[in-house]
N, C-alpha and C positions, 0 to 999 in steps of 0.2 A: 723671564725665567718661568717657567714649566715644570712642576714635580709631581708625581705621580707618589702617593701615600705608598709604605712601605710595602714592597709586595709579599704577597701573602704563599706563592709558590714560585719555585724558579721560571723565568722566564728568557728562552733562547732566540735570542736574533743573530739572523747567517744570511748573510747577504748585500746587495744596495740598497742603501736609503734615498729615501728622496723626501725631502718637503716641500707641500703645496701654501704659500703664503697668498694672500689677500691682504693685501697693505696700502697705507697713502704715505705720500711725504710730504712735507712744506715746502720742501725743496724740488730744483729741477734735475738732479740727479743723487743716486744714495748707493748705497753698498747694502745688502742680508744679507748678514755670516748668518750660520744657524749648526751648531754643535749637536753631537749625540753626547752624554754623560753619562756613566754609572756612579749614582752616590751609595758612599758604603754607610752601615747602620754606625760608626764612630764620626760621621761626615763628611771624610776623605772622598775628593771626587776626582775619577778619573776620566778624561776625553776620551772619547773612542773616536771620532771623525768627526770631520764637519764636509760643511760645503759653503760655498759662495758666489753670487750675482750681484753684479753691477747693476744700476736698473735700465738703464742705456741697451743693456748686451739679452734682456728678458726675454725677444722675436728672435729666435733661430730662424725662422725663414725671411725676414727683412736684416739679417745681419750675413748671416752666409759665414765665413771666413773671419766676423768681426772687421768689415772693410766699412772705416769711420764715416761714408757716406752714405751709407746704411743705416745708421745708431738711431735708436728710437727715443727722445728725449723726453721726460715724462711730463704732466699736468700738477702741477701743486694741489696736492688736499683729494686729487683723482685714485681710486681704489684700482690696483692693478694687480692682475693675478701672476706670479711670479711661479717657475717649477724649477727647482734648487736640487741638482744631482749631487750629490755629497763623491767628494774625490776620489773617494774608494770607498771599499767593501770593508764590511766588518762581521767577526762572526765573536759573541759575547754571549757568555753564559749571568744576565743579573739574575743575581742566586735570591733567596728569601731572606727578605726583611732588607734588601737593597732597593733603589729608589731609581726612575727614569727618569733621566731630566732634560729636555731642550732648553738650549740658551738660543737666544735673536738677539742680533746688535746689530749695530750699522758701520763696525769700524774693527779692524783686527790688523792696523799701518801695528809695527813694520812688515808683518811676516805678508798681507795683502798691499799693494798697493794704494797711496792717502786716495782720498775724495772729499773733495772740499765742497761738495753737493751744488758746487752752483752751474753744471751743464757744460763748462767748459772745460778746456785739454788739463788735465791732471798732471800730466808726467813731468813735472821741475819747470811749466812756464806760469803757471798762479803761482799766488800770494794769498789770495784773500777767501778766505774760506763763509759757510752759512751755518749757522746752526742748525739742524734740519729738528721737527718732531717728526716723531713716525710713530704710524698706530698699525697695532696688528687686528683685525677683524675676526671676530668669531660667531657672526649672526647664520642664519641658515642660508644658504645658498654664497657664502662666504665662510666658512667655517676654515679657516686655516690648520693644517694638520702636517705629521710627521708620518713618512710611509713605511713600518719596519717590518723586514722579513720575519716573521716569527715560527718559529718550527716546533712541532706539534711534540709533546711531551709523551712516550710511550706510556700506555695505561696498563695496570697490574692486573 
């Protein structure tokens, strides 16, 4: 979880987000959700969007169509760069003294489909699940980030 100190002026985001993660797992395959929030200064948080990636489905061009003979299966403990299209658009006015928050998890069954992180078919033929760790990276040339449209505040 990700908070940004209470903001100091409004700030407008209108548009698609995207997050760039750099991550490993222990596991041989994992799920990033990754949430937009506004938290309010009483600490009522509300979701605006998210997105989500399989780490299997991370190559558009070696998956094509997500045809499973394609699926790129990851390296345990290996740092892979992930680009996470959030499902839609959002347009949010976080007003002052509200707070921006990403959330990352590796799990959001029922509403995404389970993963039992061990590389194999998900869909009701496992049983037997992995604990996975996951780390998010924020060194230089790995800095993991959230991409928001921000729209420029008219000046007096």
């Amino acid at each position: 979880v990700y908070t940004t100190p209470p903001l100091e002026e409004e700030v407008e985001v209108t548009g698609p987000i995207t997050a760039k993660l750099y991550a490993a797992t222990s596991a041989r395959d994992t799920d990033w959700m990754v949430r937009l929030i506004d938290v309010q200064p009483d600490g009522f948080s509300a979701m605006l969007c998210e997105g989500v990636m399989r780490a299997r489905h991370r190559d558009p061009e070696r998956n094509g169509a997500f045809n499973p003979a394609k699926l790129s299966l990851i390296e345990p403990d290996q740092v892979y760069e992930y680009t996470i299209d959030f499902w839609r658009a959002t347009s949010n006015a976080f007003l002052k003294g509200h707070r921006i928050r990403v959330e990352i998890s590796s799990s959001y069954f029922p509403y995404y489909l389970r993963n039992l992180n061990t590389g194999a078919d998900n869909i009701g033929l496992e049983t037997t699940g992995v604990i996975a760790t996951q780390k998010i990276m924020h060194s230089a040339g790995q800095a993991s980030h959230i991409v928001l449209p921000i729209i420029p505040q008219p000046q007096p």
